[in-house]
C-alpha positions in Angstrom: 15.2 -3.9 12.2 14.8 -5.1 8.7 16.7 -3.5 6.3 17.4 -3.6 2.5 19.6 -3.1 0.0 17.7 -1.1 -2.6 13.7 -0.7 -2.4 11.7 -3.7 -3.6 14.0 -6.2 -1.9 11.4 -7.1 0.6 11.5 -4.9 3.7 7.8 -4.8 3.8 7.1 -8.5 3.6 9.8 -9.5 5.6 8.6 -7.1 8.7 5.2 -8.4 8.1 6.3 -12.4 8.7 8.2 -11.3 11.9 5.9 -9.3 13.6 3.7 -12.2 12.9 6.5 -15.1 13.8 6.8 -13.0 17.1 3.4 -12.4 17.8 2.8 -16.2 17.7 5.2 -16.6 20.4 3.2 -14.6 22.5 5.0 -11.4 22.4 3.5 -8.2 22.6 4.3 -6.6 19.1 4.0 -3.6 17.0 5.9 -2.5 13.8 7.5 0.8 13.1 8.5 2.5 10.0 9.6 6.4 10.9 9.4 7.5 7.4 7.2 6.1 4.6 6.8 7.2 0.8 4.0 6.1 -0.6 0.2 7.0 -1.6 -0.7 3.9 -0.4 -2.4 4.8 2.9 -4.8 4.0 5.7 -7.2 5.2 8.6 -6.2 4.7 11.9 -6.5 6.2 15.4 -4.0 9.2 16.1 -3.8 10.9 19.7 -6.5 11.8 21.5 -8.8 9.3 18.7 -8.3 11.7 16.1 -8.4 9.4 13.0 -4.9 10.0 10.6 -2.9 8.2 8.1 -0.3 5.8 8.0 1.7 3.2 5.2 -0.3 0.3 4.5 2.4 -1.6 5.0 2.4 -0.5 8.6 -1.0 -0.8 8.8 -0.8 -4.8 7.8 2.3 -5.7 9.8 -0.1 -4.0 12.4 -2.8 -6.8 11.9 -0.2 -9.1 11.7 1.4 -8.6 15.0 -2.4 -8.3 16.5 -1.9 -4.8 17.4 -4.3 -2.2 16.8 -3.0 0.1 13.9 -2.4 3.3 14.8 -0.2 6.8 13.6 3.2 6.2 16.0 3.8 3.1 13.8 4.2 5.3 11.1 4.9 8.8 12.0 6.1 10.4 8.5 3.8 9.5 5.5 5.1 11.4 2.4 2.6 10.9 -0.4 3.9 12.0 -3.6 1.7 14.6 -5.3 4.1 14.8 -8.7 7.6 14.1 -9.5 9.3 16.6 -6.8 6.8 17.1 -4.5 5.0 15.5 -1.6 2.1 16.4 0.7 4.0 15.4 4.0 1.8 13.5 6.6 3.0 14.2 10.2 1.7 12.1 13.0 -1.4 11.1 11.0 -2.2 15.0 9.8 -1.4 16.7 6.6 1.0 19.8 7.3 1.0 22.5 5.3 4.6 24.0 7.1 6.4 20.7 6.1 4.9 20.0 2.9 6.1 23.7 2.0 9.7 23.4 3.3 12.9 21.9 1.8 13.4 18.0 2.4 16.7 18.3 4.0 15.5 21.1 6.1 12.8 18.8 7.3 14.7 15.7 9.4 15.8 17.9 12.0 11.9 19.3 12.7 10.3 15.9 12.2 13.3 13.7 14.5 12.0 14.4 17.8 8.1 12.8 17.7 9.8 10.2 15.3 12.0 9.1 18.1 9.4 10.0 21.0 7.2 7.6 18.7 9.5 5.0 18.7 10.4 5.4 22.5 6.8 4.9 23.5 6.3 2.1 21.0 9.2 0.2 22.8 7.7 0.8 26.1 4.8 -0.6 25.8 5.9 -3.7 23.9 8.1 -7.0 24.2 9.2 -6.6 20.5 9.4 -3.9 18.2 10.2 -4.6 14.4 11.3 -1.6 12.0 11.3 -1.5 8.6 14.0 0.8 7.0 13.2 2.4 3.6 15.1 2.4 0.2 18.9 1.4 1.6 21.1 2.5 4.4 23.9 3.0 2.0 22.8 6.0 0.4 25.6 8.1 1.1 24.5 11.5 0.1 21.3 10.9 2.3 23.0 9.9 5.5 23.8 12.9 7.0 19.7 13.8 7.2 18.8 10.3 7.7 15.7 9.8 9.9 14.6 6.3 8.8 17.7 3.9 8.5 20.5 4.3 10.2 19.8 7.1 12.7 17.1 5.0 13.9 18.7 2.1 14.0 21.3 3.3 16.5 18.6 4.9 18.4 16.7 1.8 19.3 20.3 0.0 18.8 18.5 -2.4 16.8 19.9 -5.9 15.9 19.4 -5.4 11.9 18.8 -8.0 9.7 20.3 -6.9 5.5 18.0 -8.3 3.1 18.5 -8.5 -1.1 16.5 -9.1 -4.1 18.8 -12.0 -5.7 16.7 -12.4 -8.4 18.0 -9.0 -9.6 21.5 -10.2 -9.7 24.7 -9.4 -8.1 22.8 -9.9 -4.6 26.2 -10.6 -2.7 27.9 -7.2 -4.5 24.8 -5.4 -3.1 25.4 -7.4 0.5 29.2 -6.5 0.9 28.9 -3.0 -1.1 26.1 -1.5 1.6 28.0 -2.8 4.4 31.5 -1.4 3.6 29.4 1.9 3.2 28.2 2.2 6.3 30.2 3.3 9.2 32.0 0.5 11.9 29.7 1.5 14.7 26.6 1.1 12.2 28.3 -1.9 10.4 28.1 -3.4 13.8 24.4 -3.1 13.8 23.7 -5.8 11.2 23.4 -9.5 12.4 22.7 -11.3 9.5 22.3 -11.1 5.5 19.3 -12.5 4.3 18.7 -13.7 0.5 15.5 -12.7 -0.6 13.0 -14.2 -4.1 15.5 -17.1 -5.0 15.3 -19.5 -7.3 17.0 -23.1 -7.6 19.2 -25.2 -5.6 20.3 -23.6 -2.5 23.0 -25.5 -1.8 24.7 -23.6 -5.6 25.3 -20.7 -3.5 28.3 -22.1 -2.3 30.9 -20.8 -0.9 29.4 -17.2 -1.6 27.7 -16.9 2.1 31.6 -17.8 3.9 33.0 -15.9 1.7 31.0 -13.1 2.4 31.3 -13.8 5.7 34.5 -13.8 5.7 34.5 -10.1 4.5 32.3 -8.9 6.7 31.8 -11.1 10.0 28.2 -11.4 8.9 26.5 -14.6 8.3 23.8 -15.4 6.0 21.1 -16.4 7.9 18.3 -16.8 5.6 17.4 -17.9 2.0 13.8 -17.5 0.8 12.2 -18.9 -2.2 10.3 -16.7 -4.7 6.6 -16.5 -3.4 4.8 -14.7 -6.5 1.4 -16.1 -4.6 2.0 -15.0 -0.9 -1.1 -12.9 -0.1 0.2 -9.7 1.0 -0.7 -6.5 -0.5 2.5 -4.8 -2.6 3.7 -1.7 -0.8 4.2 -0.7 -4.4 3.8 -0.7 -7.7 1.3 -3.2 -9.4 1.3 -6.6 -9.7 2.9 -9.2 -11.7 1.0 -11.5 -13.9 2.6 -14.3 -12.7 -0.1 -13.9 -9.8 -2.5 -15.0 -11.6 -5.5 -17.0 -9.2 -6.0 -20.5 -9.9 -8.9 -21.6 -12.6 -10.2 -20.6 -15.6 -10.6 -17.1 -15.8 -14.3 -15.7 -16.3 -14.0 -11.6 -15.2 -10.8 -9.7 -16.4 -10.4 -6.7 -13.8 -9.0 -4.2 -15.6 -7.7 -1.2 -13.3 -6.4 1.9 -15.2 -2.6 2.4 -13.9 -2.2 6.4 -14.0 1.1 7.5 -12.6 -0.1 9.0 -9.1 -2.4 5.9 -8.8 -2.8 5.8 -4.9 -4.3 3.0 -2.5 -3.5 0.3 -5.3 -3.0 -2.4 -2.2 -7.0 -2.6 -1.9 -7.2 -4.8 -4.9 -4.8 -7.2 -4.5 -7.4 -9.1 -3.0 -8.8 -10.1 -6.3 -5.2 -11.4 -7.3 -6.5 -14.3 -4.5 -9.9 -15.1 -5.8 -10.1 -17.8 -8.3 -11.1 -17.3 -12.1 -10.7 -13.6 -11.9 -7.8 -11.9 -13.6 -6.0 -8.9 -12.9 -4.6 -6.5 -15.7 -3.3 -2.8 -15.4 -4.3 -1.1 -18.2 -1.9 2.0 -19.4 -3.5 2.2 -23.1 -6.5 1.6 -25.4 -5.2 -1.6 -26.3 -5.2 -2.8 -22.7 -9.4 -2.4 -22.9 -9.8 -3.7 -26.3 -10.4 -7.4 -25.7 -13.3 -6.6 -22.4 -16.5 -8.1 -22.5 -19.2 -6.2 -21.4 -19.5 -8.5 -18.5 -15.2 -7.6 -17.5 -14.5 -4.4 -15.3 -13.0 -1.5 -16.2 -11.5 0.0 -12.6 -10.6 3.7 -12.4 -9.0 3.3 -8.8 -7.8 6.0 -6.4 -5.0 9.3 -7.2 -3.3 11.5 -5.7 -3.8 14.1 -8.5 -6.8 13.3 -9.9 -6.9 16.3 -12.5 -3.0 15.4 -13.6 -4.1 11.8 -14.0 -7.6 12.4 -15.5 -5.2 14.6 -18.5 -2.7 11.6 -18.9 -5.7 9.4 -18.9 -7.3 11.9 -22.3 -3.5 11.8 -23.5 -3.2 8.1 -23.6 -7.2 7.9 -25.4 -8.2 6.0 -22.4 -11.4 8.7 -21.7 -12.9 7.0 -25.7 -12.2 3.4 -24.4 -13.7 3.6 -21.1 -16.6 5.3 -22.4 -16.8 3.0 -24.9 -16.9 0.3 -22.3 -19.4 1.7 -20.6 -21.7 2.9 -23.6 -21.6 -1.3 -24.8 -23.0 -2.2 -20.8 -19.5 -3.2 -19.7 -18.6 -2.8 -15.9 -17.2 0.5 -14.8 -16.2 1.2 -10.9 -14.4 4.6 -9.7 -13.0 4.4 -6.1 -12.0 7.7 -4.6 -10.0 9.5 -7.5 -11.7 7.3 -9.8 -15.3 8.4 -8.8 -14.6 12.0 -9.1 -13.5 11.6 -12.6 -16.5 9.5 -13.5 -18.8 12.6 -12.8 -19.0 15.8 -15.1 -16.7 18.5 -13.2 -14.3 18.8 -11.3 -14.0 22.1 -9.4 -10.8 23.3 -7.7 -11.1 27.1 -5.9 -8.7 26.2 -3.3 -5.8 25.1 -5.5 -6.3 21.7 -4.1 -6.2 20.0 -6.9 -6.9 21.1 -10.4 -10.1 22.2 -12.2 -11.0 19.5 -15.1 -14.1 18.5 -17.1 -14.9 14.7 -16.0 -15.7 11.6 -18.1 -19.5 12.2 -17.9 -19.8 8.9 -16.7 -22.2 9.7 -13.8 -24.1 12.7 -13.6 -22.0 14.4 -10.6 -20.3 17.3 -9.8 -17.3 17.1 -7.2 -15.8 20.4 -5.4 -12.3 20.5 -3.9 -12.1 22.0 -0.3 -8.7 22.8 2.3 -10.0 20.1 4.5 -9.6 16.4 4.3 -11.8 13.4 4.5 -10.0 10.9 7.0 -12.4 8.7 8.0 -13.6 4.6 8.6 -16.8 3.9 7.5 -19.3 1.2 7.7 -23.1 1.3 5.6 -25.2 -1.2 3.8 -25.8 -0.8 0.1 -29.1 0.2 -1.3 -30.9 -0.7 -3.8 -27.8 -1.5 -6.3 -29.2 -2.4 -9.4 -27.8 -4.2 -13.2 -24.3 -4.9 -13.4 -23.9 -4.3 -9.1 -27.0 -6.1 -8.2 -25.4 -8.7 -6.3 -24.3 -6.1 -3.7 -27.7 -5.0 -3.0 -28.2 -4.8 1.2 -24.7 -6.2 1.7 -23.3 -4.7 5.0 -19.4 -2.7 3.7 -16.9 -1.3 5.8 -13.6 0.8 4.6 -11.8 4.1 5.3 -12.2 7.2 3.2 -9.2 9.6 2.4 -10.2 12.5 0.2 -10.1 16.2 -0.5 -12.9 16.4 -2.8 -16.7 16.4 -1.6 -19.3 15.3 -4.5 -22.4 15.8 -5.0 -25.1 15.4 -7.6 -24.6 17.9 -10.5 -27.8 20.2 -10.1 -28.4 21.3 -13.7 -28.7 17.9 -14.9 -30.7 16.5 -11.5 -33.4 19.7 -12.6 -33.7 17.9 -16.4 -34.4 14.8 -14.5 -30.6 13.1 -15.2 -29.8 11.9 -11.6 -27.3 9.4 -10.2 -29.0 7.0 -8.1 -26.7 7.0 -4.5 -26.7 4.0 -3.3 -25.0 5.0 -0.1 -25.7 8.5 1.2 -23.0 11.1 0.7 -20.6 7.0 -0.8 -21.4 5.9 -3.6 -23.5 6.6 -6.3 -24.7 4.5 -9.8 -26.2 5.2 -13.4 -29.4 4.8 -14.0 -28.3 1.9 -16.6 -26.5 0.4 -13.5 -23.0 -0.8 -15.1 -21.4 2.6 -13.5 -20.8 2.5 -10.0 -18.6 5.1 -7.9 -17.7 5.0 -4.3 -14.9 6.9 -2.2 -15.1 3.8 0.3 -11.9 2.0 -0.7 -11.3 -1.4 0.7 -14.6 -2.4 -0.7 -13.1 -5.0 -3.1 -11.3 -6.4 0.8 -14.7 -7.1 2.1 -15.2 -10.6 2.2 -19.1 -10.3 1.8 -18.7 -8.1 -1.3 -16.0 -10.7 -3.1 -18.8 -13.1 -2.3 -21.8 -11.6 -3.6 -19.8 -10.4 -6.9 -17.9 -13.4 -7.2 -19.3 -16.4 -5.0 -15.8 -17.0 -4.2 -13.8 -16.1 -1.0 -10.1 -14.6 -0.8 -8.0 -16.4 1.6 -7.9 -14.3 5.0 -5.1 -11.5 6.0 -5.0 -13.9 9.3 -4.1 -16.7 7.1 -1.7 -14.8 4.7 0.1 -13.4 8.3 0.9 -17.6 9.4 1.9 -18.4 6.1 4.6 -15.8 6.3 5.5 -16.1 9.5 5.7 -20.2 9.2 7.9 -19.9 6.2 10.6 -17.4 8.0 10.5 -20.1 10.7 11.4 -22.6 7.7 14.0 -20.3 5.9 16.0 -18.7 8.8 18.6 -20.8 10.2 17.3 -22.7 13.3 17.5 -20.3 16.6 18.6 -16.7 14.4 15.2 -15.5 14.8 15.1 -16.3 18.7 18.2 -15.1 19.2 17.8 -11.7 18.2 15.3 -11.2 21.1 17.0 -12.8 23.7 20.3 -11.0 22.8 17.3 -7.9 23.3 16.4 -9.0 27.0 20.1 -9.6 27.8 20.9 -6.1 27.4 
């Protein structure tokens, strides 16, 4: 079990290079993570095939431990609607009884198919690695913790304690969430692991022995800062120093409103070379684009709340103006509903909203949700989008809103061309394109015909991780922890 001492230390990554570093020994692997925050989310099977949700993160340690993705991995999916309130995901399915009822009233309900999860999952695999979520330590959470500790002396997991040392006072965080935890939990952790560092190793001397001699805990592991390792960010957005490689010809600019959701699909254009990745908050962010850059209006979890903050910041004048001068504008999901004309909310889904009048659409809240892959093949895409004319996509929708062409304006002869039936629809002047297929911009065939470049492959992100915890970790740690595992 990987743990950490505040969020962002690198959990996620760090559970994505084992499952891999395990998988290439030829274990059977699968991750777990029993509770995940986050509206960064994909489609994947659920019992009896019923497609659900999960963490992206669980969904690429999946891939990375050649498992097929699926809802055990990630049983609890919160995915924050505003500042104190979540839709709760349970087993893959939205439920409206947890969603409504107090969080500390909730661990109790949701512990038993988190642990029958996780007892399956260990069943029917050599090697199970869990991620924990924010820190063990957090002392007024522990007594209704269902994703650190409590799990971790379920599965009596050897844990490994990882830290952000970049941050600072790494080895305070180290000793300070141990000597919080109980002895029989403080047991649990076999090794400290130093996470983004930069300089001479060998400077951290005598920290690690004197930590160790604190704690009985040695430090098994120091890894370098990696701002270029490949993996999506659980999240956030990204840091500039991930720049690609080259001179940059397309700036990507992707408006960052705060309950932006499914922000992982475009980290693959942080990989592909010339093409530069900004995340645009205010006017000023758009004021240098070329007709010929992008302006990205990506996926939320509130799109009326966002599309408001977006009018607040002036956003709604720059993106039209954009688009007015021919620039590039693409909605995905959230995005493409506010690109239309109207949105329309009788359920109390969402939030009724005039659009940005971008496309000539109308889209129409309803109880149920879109959970769904898909595969089609691009029409006849036209101007800007040309390039992806016939091109073969595949993705996953998650939405609540169905759209549709707004029928006034379709009667006065103003109609969006849809370029994929029921998918994705363009202007007529063909610089506007919306879709609700996300992971478009992780299709290797699209990056090619936009870009005539190619992202380096998940598969090789998933050795490149898992080769540099075989370089990092001190020689055997790594092995040891699952043969300590079949001993028992």
């Amino acid at each position: 079990m990987v743990l950490g001492t505040t969020s962002g230390a690198g959990k996620s990554w760090l559970t994505t290079a084992l499952c891999r570093y395990y998988s290439n020994l030829g274990l059977k692997v699968a991750p777990f993570k029993a509770q995940n925050m986050s509206n960064n989310a994909r489609v994947v099977p659920g019992p009896a095939g019923v497609m659900g949700e999960i963490g992206s993160a669980q969904y690429f340690q999946a891939l990375a431990a050649r498992a097929e993705p699926e809802v055990r991995m990630n049983p609890l999916l919160l995915k924050p609607e505003a500042d104190t309130h979540s839709q709760v995901v349970l087993m893959g399915q939205v439920s409206a009884e947890l969603t409504a009822m107090p969080w500390r009233g909730r661990s109790e309900k949701v512990w038993p198919q988190i642990a029958a999860a996780l007892d399956a999952l260990r069943a029917e695999n050599d090697v199970v690695v869990i991620e924990g979520a924010g820190s063990p330590a957090e002392i007024n959470l522990h007594a209704s913790d269902i994703v650190n500790m409590r799990v971790a002396r379920h599965a009596d997991a050897r844990c490994l304690l990882v830290t952000d040392i970049d941050r600072g006072g790494a080895f305070a965080h180290l000793y300070g969430t141990w000597a919080l935890l109980p002895e029989d939990e403080r047991a649990l952790i076999h090794g400290f692991v130093l996470n983004k560092f930069r300089g001479d190793a060998s400077l951290l001397a005598p920290a690690p022995q004197m930590l160790q001699d604190l704690t009985g805990v040695p430090t098994v592991a120091t890894i370098p800062m990696q701002w270029r390792h490949g993996l999506p960010e659980e999240d956030g957005v990204f840091d500039d120093r991930t720049l690609s490689a080259g001179a940059v010809h397309t700036t990507v600019a992707v408006v960052a409103y705060p309950r932006i959701s499914n922000v992982d699909e475009f980290q693959s254009l942080k990989n592909v070379p010339g093409v530069r990745l900004l995340w645009a908050r205010s006017p000023a962010d758009l004021g240098g684009l070329t007709p010929s850059d992008w302006v990205v209006l990506p996926g939320s979890k509130s799109t009326a709340a966002d599309l408001a903050w977006l009018r607040a910041q002036g956003l709604d004048q720059a993106i039209a103006q954009h688009a007015g001068q021919g620039g590039t504008v693409l909605g995905v999901c959230g995005g493409l509903q506010m690109l239309g004309e109207a949105l329309i909310d009788t359920a109390g889904i969402d939030g009724n909203a005039p659009g940005l009048g971008l496309l000539p659409l109308v889209t129409t809240f309803e109880v149920a949700k879109t959970v769904r892959r898909a595969q089609a093949q691009l029409g006849a895409v036209q101007g800007a989008w040309a390039a992806l004319a016939g091109v073969a996509v595949t993705g996953y929708e998650i939405h609540h809103g169905q759209t549709a062409q707004h029928p006034a304006m379709a009667a006065k002869g103003d109609v969006a061309r849809e370029v994929i039936p029921g998918i994705a629809w363009q202007n007529p002047a063909g610089n506007v394109l919306g879709v609700y297929l996300h992971g478009l911009l992780e299709d290797a065939a699209v990056l090619k015909a936009l870009f005539g470049a190619h992202a380096p492959t998940l598969e090789a992100v998933f050795d490149g991780l898992a080769d540099g915890v075989a370089r990092h970790f001190e020689p055997g740690v790594l092995d040891a922890l699952v043969a300590q595992a079949d001993a028992e």
